[in-house]
Structure formats: C-alpha cells, structure tokens
N, C-alpha and C positions, 0 to 999 in steps of 0.2 A: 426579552423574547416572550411572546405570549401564543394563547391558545393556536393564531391563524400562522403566526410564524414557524409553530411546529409542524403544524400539517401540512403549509407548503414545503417544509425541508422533505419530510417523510415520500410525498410526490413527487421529488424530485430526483433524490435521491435512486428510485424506483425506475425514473424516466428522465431523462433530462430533457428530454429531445421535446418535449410538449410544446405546443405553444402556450404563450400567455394569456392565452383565450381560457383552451383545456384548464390550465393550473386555475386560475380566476373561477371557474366554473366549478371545480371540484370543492372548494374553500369556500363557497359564498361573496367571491367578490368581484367587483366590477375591473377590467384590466388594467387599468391606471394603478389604484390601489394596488391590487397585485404586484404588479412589473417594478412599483416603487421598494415594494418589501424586499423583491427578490433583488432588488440594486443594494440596498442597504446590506443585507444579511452576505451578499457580495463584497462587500467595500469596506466591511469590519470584518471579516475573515472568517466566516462560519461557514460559509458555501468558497471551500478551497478555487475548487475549477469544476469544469465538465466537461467529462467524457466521456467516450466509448467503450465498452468492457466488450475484448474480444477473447477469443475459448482459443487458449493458448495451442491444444491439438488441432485446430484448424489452421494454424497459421505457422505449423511446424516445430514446436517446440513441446516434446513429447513428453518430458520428464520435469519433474518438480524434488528439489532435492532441500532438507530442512538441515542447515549446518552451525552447531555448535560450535563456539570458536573461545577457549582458554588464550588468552594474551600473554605474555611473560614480560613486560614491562606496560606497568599502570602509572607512569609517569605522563603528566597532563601532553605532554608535546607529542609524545609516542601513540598516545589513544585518539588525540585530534589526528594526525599524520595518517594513522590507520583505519579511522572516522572518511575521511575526507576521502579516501584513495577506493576505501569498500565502496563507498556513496555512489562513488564514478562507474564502476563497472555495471555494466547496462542488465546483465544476468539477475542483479541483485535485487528482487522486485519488494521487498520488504526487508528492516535491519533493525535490529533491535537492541539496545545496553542492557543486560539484565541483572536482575539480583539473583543470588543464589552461588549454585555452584558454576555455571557458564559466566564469563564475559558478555559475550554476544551474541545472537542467533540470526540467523539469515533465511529466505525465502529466495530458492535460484530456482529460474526455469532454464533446460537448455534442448537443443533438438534431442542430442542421446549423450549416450555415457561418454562416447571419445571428447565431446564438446563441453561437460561437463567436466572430465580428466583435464581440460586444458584449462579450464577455472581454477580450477581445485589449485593447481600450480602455480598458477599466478597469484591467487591468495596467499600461497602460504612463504613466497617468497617476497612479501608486501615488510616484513618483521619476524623475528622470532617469536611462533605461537608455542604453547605451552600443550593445547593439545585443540587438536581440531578432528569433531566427527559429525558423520553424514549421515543422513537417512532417506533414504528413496523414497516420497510417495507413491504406492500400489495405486490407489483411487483415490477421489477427493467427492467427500460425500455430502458434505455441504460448503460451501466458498460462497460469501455473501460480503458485499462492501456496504449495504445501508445498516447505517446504524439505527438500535432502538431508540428512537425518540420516542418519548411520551407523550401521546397527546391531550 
C-alpha cells in the first residue's frame, strides 16, 4: 500500500458515497487508475464494505449500554458457543475478547431500559457468567469509525 492508497482510504473512509470522479480528483488521478485501486484494496480485504452511519437517536434507539461480561467456563467449546450466540444478537453492535480482569466487553444500543432489561436476560441465560456489569452511556462525545491512516 503506498502514499495514494492511503489517501484514498482516508477519503473514503470520510465519505463513501463519492464518486470515482470526486475520489480521483482529490488524489491526483485519473478515474481508471483510481477505481482500479479501490477494486484491489476491495478484493484483499482492507476496504471491508460500505456504508451508511446512521445516529442511532434518530432511528429510535436511545440508549447505548458498555457491558462487561466475566465467563465462568473458559473451555474452547463454551467461549465459541458463547462467541457465536453474542455475535447473533442484532443489540450487540461491537464485542470484544479482552485481556485483563473482564472476559468480554460489548457495545449495546437499545430504544430504553425495558428493551435493554430484555437483553440483559437473554445474555445472561446464554451460560453461566461469573459476573456481568453495565454502564449506561450519559453522552457520546466523540464516536468516529475512520481510522488514522497515515499519510
């Protein structure tokens, strides 16, 4: 990946929605060029997908909720089972394995608390957790998906 691969991620990133005119124009290149980079940087897996980032309060889902999740069985069949079953539920819009003192961490959006009570229960009747806790996002003061690329 070189200097013009960067800058077209970093554009894109930003904007998907451009044509390959705009992104060509922005980078110094002619559209062909362009639209070839952006096929490639597609088709090796560095430009996942593209979409739309909608503002979750617009579209009814009011609350964002960050949950720590202790496992109580770390056996490989039980954390895939429990992998696979979290992944599924639509609520869970980031999951993470971590190190430290948590197993896992989660990223839930729900419309309010009753809807987010009814998560909460179906998680925790997924296995035996060891300890599971929640924290309400107040505000979100910055939320950004592009990553820092260098250019």
């Amino acid at each position: 990946m070189d200097a013009i691969d960067r800058r077209i991620l970093r554009i894109v990133q930003k904007d998907a929605s451009l044509s390959i005119y705009e992104i060509a124009t922005q980078v110094g290149l002619s559209q062909t060029p362009c639209w070839k980079r952006l096929q490639r940087l597609e088709a090796s897996g560095v430009i996942k997908r593209r979409i739309a980032l909608l503002d979750p309060a617009k579209v009814g889902l009011g609350i964002t909720v960050f949950v720590s999740i202790q496992v109580g069985d770390h056996s490989g069949k039980a954390l895939a089972r429990f992998a696979a079953e979290v992944s599924a539920m639509e609520e869970v819009l980031d999951f993470y394995r971590m190190a430290g003192d948590v197993d896992y961490v989660l990223r839930v959006v729900a419309p309010d608390t009753s809807a987010f009570d009814a998560f909460y229960k179906r998680l925790i009747e997924m296995m035996p957790l060891k300890n599971v806790t929640s924290r309400f996002a107040l505000e979100s003061i910055k939320s950004e998906t592009a990553l820092p690329i260098a250019t």
